[in-house]
N, C-alpha and C positions, 0 to 999 in steps of 0.2 A: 643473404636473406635476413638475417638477425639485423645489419646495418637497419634495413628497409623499414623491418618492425619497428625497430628504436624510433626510427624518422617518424613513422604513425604516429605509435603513441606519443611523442614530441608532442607534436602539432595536435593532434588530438588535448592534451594536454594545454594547451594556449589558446585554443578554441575554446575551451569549458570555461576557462576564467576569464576569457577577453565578452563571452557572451551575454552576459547580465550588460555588463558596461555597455555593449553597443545597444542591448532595448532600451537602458535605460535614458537612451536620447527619447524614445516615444512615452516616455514618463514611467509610474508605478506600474501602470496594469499590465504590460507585457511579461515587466518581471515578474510581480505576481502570478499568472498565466507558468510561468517555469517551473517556481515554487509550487506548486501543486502540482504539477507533471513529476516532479521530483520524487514526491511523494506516493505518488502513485506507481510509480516505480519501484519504490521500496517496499509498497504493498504487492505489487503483482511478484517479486521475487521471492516474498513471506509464501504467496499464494503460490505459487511455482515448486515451492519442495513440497507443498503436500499434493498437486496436482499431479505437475510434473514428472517429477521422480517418482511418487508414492504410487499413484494415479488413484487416488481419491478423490471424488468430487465433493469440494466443498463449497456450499452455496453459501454460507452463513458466515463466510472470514471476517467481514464486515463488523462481528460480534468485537474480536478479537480489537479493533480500529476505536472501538467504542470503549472498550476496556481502559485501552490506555491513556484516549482522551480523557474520560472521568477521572483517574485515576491522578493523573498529575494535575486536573482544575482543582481536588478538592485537597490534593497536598500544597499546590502552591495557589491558593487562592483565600479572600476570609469569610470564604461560605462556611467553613466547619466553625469557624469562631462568631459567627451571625447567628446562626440555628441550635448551637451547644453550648450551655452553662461550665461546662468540665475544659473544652478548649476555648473559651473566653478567656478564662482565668487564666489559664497557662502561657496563652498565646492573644492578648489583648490586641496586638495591631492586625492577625490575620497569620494562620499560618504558612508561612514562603520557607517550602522548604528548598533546600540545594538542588541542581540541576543532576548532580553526581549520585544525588538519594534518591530522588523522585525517578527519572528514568531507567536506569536498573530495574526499582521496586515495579514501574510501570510495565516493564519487558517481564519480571518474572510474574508476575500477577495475572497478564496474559496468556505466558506459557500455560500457568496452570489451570487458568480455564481451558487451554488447546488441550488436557490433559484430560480434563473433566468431558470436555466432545468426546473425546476419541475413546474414552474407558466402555461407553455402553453401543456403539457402533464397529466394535470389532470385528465384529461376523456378518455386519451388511456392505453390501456392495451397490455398485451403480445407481440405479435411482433410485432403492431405497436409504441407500447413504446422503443421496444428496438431497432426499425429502425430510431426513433426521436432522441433517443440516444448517438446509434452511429453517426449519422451525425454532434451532435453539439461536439462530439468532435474530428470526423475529422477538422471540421470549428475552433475550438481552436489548432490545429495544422497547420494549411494553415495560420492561421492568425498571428501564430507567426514566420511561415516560411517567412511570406513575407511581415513584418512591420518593414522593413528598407529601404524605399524611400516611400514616399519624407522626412519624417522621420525615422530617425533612432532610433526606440526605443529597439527592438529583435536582432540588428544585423543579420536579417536572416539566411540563412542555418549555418553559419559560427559560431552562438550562443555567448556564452558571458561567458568569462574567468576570471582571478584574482579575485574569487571571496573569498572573507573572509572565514578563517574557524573559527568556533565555540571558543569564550573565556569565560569558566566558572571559577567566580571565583578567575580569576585571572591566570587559566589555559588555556592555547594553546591549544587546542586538534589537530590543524594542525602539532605538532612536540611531540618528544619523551618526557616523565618524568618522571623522576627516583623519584621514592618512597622507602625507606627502602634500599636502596642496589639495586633496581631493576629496570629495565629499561621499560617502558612503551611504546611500540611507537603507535603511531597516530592511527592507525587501530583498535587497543587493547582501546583505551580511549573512542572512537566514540561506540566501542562495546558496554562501559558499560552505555551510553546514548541512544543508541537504547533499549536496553535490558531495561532500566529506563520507556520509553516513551511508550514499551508493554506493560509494566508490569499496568500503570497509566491506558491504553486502555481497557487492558483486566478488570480491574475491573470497568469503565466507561460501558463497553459493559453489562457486567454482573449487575449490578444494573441498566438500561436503560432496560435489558431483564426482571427483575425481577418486573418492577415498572408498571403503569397503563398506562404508555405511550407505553411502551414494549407490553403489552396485548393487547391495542388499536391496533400497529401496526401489532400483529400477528392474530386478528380479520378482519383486512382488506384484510389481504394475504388468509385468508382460506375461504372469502366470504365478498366482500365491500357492495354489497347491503344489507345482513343481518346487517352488522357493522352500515350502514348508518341507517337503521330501529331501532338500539337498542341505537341512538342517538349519537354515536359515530362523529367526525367532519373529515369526511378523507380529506377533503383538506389541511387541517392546517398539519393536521397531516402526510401528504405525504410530503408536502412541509418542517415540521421537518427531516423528515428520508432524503432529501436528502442535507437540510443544513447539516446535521450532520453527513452525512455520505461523504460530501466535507471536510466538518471541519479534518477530517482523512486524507484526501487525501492531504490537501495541508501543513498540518505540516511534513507529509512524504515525500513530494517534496521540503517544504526549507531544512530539514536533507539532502535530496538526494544533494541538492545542494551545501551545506557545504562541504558535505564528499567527492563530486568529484570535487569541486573547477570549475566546467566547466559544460551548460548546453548546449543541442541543441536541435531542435523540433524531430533530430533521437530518441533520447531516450524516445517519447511521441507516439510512432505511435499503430495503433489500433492491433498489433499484442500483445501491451502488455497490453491493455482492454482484451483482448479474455483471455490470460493469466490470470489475476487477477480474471475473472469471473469464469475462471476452476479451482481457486487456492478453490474456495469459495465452488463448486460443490462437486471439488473431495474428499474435506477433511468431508465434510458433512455442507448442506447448514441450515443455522441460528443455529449451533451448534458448541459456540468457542472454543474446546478443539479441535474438528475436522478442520476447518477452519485455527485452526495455524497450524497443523499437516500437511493440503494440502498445505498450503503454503510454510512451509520449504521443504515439498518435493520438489515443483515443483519449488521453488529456486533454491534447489541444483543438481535436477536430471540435469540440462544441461553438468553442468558445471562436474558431474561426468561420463558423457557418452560422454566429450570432449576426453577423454583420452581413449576409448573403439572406437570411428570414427576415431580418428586420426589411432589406429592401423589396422583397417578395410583397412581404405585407404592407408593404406602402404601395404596390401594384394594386392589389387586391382592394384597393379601401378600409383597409384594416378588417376585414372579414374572417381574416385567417389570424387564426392567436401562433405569435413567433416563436413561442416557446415548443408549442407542439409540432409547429413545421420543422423549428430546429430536432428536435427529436427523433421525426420523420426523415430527414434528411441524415443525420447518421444512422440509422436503422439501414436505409438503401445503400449509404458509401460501406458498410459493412457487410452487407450481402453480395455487395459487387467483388467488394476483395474475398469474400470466403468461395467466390464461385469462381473468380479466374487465378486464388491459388487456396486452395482446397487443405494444404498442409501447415498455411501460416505465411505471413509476409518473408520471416527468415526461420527457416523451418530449422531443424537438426538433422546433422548429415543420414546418410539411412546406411544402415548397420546390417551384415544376416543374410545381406540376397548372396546368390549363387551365382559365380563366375559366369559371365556369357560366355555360351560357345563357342571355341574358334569355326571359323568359316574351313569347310571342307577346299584342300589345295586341288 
């Protein structure tokens, strides 16, 4: 059995590195297409320990996403030296800082707004939690829409460009690099940094599911007042799951940032909370095997059902706008899977029933 496993993850293993390289015969946008799935998977596993395990509904993690984007545009970018007198001076060509200072600084910074959620939502639950939720991360989308006057820190709607890409190493990942005869470009590098930054997650997720803090959290979701009776401390422990489950959120927003070099609060709105919350549902909720599975689908179902509206709409006469039949059209392949499996594409084993009875001899 352990042979078997080994063999999996082998190949499992050869499959993740050999796959960039085989889209990259149909050019950039496939890989790109992955890279964002990637991504999104590092957000539904952020979104996973407070959902999940916690069983918190949080509509607004999307805040968290946003966090980290700004966060790293305006350390590695020369918007703060374009709009300040003090970082001019200091910093004349633009401040770029390290990838090793900026990301840290971007993960704790999100924590502590997961921190700042969770201090005055203690004592709510279900939809009034998730109506708390949602609101403070519309309020971290208004507030980066519109903090540029009397300062300009966001540049508002218009967001904030030239943003540094990623150097490991002594590597560019904004440009192409040939290794062995072979050429690498930018898309293909980021891939194998995202794919790195799962991989680190998923086993972070899985020893946090497996540890006393994991148990704790899944004692609060299945009954807080029992939890709270067998000594368990759910405030702390609330307020862990959703620093930690920011902490995800805003490492996944300075990567977002890097890799599109350009941030705006469009790319922060609640359509893509709703999104990451069904990424988390559909794939099967506090269960990671499931959880990345929803999430690459529902990465990629758009962007494969672009090309199925576009020819609809050329049926049509162009009468039908493809953007909203594409939206249409996952809205239905998602109601299809939530009706013929009810618990999630790959659910989590079920725990707790009672022996069935043996049959009378």
């Amino acid at each position: 059995m352990e042979t078997k496993k080994l063999i999996t993850f082998l190949l499992a293993a050869v499959g993740l590195l050999v796959v960039p390289l085989f889209a990259q015969q149909f050019g950039n946008g496939p890989v790109r297409i992955i890279d964002l799935a990637l991504l999104y998977v590092l957000l539904a596993l952020g979104l996973n320990i407070v959902v999940g395990y916690a069983g918190l509904l949080d509509l607004g993690y999307v805040a968290f996403y946003a966090v980290g984007s700004y966060m790293f545009a305006l350390m590695a970018s020369p918007h703060l030296s374009d709009n300040f007198e003090a970082f001019k001076a200091a910093f004349p060509e633009g401040l770029h800082s390290p990838i090793w200072l900026v990301i840290p600084l971007a993960a704790g910074v999100a924590a502590l707004f997961g921190v700042m959620l969770g201090a005055p939502t203690l004592k709510l639950r279900g939809d009034y939690l998730a109506i708390v939720t949602l609101g403070f991360g519309e309020i971290i989308r208004v507030f980066l829409n519109n903090l540029e006057h009397p300062v300009n820190v966001t540049n508002g709607p218009r967001g904030i460009g030239q943003i540094d890409s990623f150097h490991i190493f002594g590597i560019n990942l904004g440009k192409s690099w040939e290794v062995f005869g072979f050429t690498l470009p930018s898309v293909t590098l980021y891939y194998y940094l995202f794919l790195l930054l799962v991989v680190v997650s998923v086993v972070i997720c899985y020893r946090l599911e497996q540890s006393r803090i994991g148990r704790a959290w899944m004692a609060i979701r299945e009954d807080e007042i029992a939890a709270k009776a067998m000594g368990i401390n759910t405030r702390n422990l609330k307020l862990l799951a959703f620093g930690m489950g920011a902490t995800f959120g805003g490492v996944a927003g300075a990567m977002f940032a890097s890799f599109q070099g350009f941030v705006s609060p469009e790319s922060f709105s609640l359509q893509e909370s709703i999104m990451i919350v069904a990424m988390v549902v559909l794939g099967g909720i506090g269960h990671i095997p499931g959880v990345i599975l929803g999430a690459l689908m529902l990465a990629a179902l758009p962007e494969v059902l672009r090309y199925v509206a576009g020819d609809i709409q050329s049926m049509t006469g162009g009468r039908i706008d493809a953007s909203i039949l594409r939206q249409l059209l996952v809205a239905l392949a998602m109601i299809t899977i939530m009706l013929v499996r009810p618990r999630g594409l790959w659910p989590a084993p079920e725990h707790g029933k009672a022996a069935p009875v043996p049959a009378a001899k």
